[in-house]
N, C-alpha and C positions, 0 to 999 in steps of 0.2 A: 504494500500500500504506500504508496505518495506520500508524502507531508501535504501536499494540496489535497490529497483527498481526505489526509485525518483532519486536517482542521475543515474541512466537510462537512466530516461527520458531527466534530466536537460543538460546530456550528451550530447542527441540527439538533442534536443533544441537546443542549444546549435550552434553542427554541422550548422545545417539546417539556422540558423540566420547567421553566419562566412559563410558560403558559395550563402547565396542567391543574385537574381541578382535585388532585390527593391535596388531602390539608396540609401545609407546613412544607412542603416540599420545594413549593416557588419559593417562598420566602428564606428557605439558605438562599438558593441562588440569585435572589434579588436584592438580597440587606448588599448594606456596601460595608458593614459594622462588622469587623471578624468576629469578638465578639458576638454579637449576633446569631450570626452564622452557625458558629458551635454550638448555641443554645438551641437552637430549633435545627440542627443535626441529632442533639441528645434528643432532643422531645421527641422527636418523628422515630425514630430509634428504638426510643424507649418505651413508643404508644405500637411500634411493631413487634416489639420481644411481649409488653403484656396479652398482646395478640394471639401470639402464636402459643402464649403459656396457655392463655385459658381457652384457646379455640382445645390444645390437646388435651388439659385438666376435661372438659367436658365430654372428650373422644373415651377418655379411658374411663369417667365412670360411666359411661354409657356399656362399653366392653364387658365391663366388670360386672355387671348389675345380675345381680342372683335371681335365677328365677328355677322353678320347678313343675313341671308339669305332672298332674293326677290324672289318671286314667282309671277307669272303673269297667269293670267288663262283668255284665252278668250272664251267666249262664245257667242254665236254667234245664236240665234232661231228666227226662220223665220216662224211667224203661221200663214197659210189659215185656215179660218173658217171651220174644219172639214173635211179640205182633208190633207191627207199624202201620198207624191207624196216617190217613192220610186227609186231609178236607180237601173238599174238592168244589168248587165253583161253577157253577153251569147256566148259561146264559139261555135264558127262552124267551125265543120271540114269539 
């Protein structure tokens, strides 16, 4: 890659971060205050790690969440000694 075409890109970069609508993000790259700057690098930073703690904190109790399933099965057998008694249904028209 060129140097003409990294400062291109860094151009465009650039643009794209001064004009985007994430909060705090234009503003490192608009303050002219280094100060500044660093402070709303920590914040944006810092409002990204509490993100990703508690987007995973809710991942894993989700995961984790105890559950048990009951099942009940009745059965029910009723044996004559060698007879199998059947119903039977019969339609009349």
């Amino acid at each position: 890659m060129s140097s003409e075409q990294r400062t291109g890109v860094r151009n465009d970069l650039r643009k794209f971060v001064e004009t985007t609508s994430l909060r705090g993000v234009s503003r490192i790259f608009k303050s002219t205050d280094l100060v500044l700057r660093i402070l709303w690098a920590l914040a944006v930073a810092f409002c990204a790690a509490m993100m990703v703690f508690q987007l995973s904190s809710v991942i894993n109790q989700y995961l984790r969440y105890e559950f048990s399933t009951v099942t009940k099965e009745d059965i029910w057998s009723h044996t004559v000694s060698e007879i199998t008694c059947y119903r039977f249904h019969f339609n009349r028209n």
